[in-house]
C-alpha positions as CSV (number, residue, x, y, z in Angstrom):
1,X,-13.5,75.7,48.2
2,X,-16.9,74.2,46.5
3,X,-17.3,71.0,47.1
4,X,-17.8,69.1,43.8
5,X,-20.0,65.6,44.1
6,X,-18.6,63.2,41.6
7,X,-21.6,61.3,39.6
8,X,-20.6,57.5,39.1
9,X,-21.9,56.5,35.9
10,X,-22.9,52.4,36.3
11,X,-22.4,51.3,32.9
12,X,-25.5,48.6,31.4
13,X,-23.7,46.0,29.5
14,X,-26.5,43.5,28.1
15,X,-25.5,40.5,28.2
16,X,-25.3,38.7,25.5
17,X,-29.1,37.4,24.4
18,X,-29.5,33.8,22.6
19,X,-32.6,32.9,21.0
20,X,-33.5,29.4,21.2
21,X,-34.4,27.5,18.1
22,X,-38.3,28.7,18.5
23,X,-37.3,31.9,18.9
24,X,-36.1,32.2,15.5
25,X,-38.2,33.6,12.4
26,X,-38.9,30.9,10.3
27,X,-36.8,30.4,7.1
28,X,-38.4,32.4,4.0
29,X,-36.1,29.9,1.4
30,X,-35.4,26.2,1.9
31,X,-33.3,23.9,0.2
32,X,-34.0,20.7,-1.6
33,X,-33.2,19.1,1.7
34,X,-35.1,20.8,4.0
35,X,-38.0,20.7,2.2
36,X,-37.4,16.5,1.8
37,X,-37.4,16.4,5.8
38,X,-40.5,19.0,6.5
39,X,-42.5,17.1,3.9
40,X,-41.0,13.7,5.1
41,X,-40.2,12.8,1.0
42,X,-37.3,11.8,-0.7
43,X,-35.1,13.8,-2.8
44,X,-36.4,11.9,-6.3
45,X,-39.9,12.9,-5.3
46,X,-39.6,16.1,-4.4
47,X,-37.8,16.6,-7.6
48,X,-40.6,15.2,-9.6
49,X,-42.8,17.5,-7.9
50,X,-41.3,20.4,-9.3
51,X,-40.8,19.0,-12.7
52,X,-44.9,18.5,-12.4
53,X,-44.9,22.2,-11.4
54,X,-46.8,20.9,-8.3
55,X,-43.7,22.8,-5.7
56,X,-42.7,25.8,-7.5
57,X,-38.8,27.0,-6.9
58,X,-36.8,30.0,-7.6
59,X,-33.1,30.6,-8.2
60,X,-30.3,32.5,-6.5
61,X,-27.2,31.8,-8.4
62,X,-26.8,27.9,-8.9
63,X,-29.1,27.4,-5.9
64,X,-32.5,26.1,-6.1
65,X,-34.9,27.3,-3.5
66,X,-38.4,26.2,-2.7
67,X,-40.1,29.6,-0.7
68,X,-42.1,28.6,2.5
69,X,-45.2,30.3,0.1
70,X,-45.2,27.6,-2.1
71,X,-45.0,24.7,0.8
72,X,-47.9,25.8,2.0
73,X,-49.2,26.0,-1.7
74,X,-48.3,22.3,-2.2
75,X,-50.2,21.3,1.2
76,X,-53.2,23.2,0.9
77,X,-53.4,21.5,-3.3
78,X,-53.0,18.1,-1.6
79,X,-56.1,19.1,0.7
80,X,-57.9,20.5,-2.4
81,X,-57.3,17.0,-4.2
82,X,-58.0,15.0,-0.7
83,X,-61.7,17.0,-1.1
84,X,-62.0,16.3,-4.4
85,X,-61.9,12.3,-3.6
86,X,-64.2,12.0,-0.9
């Protein structure tokens, strides 16, 4: 008789990996209310700041979105302006 060695196999089971709030990519789209907190405006003037076509938005569906592109847009034109008064 040949003795036959028997292999265990240990299975690796992740567990199951959280990411904390940091961790996360940032957000691409915001809503109307996001953008009101990040910005720390209300709703009425962040409204008029895309009728001005100061925040530009896009559409998906009946949503209106504000891309993080054009936050950073808005910021770095209130810098521009800022400049301009000094």
């Amino acid at each position: 008789m040949t003795s036959h060695s028997r292999h265990s196999v240990t299975a690796v089971t992740a567990s199951p990996r959280y990411l904390s709030r940091e961790q996360l990519p940032a957000p691409v789209l915001y809503r109307v209310a996001d953008v009101m907190e990040l910005l720390h405006m209300s709703r009425s003037v962040i409204y008029e700041l895309i009728r001005e076509g100061r925040l530009r938005t896009v559409h998906e569906g009946r949503s209106r979105l504000i891309p993080a592109a054009a936050i950073t847009e808005y910021v770095a034109l209130l810098e521009r302006e800022a400049r301009g008064k000094q």
